[in-house]
N, C-alpha and C positions, 0 to 999 in steps of 0.2 A: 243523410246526416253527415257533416261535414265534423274534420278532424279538431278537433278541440286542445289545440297546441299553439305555444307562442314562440312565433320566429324570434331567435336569437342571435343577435352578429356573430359572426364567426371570424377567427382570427389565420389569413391563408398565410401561410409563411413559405409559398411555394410561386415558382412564375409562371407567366403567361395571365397578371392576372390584371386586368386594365384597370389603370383610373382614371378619374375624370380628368388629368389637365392632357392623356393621351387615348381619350378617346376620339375619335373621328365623330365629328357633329355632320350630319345629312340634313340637305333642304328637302323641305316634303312636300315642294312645288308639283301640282298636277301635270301629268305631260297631257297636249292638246286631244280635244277630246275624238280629232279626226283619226287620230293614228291610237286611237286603244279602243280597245272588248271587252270590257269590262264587265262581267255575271255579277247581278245580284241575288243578293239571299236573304233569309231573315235572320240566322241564325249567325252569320258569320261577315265582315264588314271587309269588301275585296277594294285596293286601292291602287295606285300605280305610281309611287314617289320619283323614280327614277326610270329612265329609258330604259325597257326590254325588263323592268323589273317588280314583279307583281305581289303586294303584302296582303296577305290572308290574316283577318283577324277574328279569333274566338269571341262570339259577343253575344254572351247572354252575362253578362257583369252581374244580374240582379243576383243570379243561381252557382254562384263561382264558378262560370264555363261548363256546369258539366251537362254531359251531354245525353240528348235527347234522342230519341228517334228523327226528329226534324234534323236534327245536328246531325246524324249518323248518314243522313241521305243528301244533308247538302255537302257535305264533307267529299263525298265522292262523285258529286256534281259537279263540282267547284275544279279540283282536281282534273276531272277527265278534259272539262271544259279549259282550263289552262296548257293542258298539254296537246290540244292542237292547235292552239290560237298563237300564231307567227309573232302576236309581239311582246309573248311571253319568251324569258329563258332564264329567268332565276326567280324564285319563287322564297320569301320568308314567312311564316308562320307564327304570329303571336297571340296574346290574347287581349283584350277588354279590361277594364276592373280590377280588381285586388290579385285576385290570382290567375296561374295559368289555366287548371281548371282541377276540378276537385273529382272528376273521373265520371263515370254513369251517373246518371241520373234516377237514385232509387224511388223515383215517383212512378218512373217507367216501368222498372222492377215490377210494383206494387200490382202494377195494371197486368203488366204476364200475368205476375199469379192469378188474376182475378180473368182473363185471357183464358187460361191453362183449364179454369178449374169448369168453366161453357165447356168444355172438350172432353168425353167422356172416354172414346176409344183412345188407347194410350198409343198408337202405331201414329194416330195423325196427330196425338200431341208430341213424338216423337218430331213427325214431317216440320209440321209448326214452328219450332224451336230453330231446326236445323236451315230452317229459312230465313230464322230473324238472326241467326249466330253468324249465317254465310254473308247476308247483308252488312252486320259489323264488320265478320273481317276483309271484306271487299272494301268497305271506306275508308278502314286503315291503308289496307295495299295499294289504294289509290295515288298516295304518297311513292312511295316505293318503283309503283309500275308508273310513274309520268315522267317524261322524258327529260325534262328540267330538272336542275337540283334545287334541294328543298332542304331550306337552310330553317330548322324550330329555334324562336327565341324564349325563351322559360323562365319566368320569374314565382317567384312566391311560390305555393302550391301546386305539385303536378303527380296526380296521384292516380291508382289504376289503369282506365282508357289510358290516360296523357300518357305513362310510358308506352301504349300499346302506340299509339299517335307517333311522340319523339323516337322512337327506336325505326320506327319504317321513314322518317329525314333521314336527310346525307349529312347533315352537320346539326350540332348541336351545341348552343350557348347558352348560358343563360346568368342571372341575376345571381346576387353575392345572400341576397336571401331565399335561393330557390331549394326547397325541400321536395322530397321525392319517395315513393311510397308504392310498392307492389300491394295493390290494396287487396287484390278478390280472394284469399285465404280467407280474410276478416271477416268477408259478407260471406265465406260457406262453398265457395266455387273455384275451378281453378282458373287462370286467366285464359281465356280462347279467342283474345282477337289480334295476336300477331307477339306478348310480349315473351310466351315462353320459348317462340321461336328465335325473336330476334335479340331481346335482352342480354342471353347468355352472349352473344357473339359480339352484342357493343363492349360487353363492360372483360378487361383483359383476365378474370378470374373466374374460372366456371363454379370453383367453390364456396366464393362470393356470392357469388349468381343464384346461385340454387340457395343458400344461406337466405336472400333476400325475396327470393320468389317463394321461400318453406315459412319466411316470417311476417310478412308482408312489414318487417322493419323499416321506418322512418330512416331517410338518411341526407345529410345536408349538400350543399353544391361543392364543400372541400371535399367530400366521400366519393360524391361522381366525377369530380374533377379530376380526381387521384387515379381512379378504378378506370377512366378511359373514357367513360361514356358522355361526359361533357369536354369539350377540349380549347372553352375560353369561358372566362366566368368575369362578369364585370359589377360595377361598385352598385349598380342599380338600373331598375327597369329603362330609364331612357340610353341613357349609354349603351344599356343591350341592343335595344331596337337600333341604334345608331349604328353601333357598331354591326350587327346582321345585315343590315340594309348596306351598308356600304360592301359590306365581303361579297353581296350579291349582286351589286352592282360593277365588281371587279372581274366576276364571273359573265356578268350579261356583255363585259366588254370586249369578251376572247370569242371564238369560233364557232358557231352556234352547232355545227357538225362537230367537232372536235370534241366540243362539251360533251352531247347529247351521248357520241359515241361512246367517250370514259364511261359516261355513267352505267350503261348499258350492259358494257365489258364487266364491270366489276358488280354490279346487280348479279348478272350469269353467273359469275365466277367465283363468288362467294359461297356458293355451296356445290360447286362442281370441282374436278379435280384438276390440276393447274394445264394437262393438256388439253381440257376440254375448253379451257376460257382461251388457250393460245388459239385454238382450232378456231372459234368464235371470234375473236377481235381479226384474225387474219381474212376471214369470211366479207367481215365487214372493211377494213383497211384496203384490200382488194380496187372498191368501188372509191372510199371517202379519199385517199391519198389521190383522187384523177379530181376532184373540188375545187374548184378556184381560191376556196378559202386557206386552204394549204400552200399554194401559191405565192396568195395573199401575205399569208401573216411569213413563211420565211423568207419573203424576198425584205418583208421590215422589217424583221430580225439581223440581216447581211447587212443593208444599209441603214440602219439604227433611224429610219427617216420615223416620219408621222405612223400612230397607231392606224392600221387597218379598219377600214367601216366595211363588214359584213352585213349581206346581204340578208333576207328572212327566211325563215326554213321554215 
């Protein structure tokens, strides 16, 4: 059942908030098909607009994105499969259709129950459960743990899953009518696939956090914009994609080591204590600072010559 609520303009009287005559417009020219790998799915539309830069898109439009068991398994297919493939190193994430996605799939729901209730010894519908719950949240982490950054674009609706989804990206934009919704209080459960982990530490207020995760409260793109967890909001769905797809292709432009290591560093280090993440980035800086890419990009830096073309990791 989908939310039954009518998006309302909203008035941001705050910055960072793009409009169209300063959006960045992207060509969505295919690069040749000899130098990309490109995974197909049913569920999810994978494309390549710009060099080194891969758009994942939510595509079940009919069903407002929400997602499936088939969607929970390509999701982390998709993912794994990106983060070894060389001519991946920025990744965006949008979706299909009216909205971003309107979370689980309570059709799937219906069929656990119906799943659940063949299962008589309660030990293996224990097992059961903890199999299909480990599956979700491994599709969400999937995000989280691939080595590229994973920039989610969010327009319209993104409710339940979706914040489990946008809270395991590394960046997060979205549209000037994107509404947002900790939904699983509402269906009777509490959220188990990444957002009560990671929610509280996007958004800069834990008593917020908890306020929104206790109510499964509706809240518009000025709310998340404000509270931290979104940190560019644009006039509308195309401008968004524009504008994500070019931040990722600013990204795809720098040091494919450089990058991969940030990212790596501050994944660790977000929930360890600050000597633990110095210990770890020096572990790795050890090896990445002897890179030619280091090389590379500071001798262009000294001599302000031509951008560095990095080689493929």
């Amino acid at each position: 059942m989908f939310l039954r609520t009518i998006v309302k303009p909203a008035a941001f009287p705050y910055r960072n908030i793009v409009t169209n005559n300063n959006a960045r417009m992207m060509s969505t020219k295919m690069l040749p098909e000899s130098i990309t790998n490109i995974p197909s799915f049913k569920t999810l539309a994978v494309t390549t607009p710009k060099p080194f830069v891969f758009h994942v898109e939510l595509n079940r439009p009919q069903r407002y994105n929400a997602i499936n068991k088939e969607m929970w398994i390509e999701i982390k297919d998709c993912f794994e499969s990106l983060s070894s493939n060389p001519d991946c190193r920025a990744i965006v994430i949008s979706a299909a259709g009216k909205h971003f996605t309107a979370g689980i799939d309570l059709t799937d729901m219906l069929k656990l129950g119906q799943d659940l209730s063949e299962i008589e010894d309660v030990a293996r519908k224990g097992i059961y459960l903890e199999r299909l719950i480990k599956l979700y949240q491994d599709s969400i982490s999937s995000l989280e743990n691939c080595p590229k950054p994973v920039i989610s674009a969010i327009h319209s609706a993104c409710i339940g899953a979706g914040i489990d989804m946008i809270t395991a990206a590394d960046i997060r934009y979205c549209s000037q009518d994107a509404f947002f919704s900790v939904k699983e209080v509402e269906i009777g459960m509490a959220a188990d696939v990444g957002t009560l982990q990671r929610f509280p530490k996007a958004v800069g207020s834990q008593s917020l956090a908890r306020e929104l995760c206790y109510t499964g409260r509706r809240f518009e793109s000025s709310e998340a914009f404000n509270c931290g967890l979104i940190s560019k909001v644009f006039p509308d769905k195309d401008s968004l994609v524009n504008g994500a797809l070019a931040l990722a292709e600013s990204i795809a432009e720098k040091s494919p080591i450089a990058v991969q290591a940030t990212k790596q560093n501050v994944v660790y280090s977000q929930s360890r204590p600050n000597q633990k993440g110095l210990d770890h980035i020096r572990e790795m800086n050890k090896l990445y600072l002897q890179s030619e890419d280091f090389a590379q990009a500071a001798a262009a830096q000294l001599t302000k010559g031509e951008k560095p073309v990095f080689s493929k990791l």
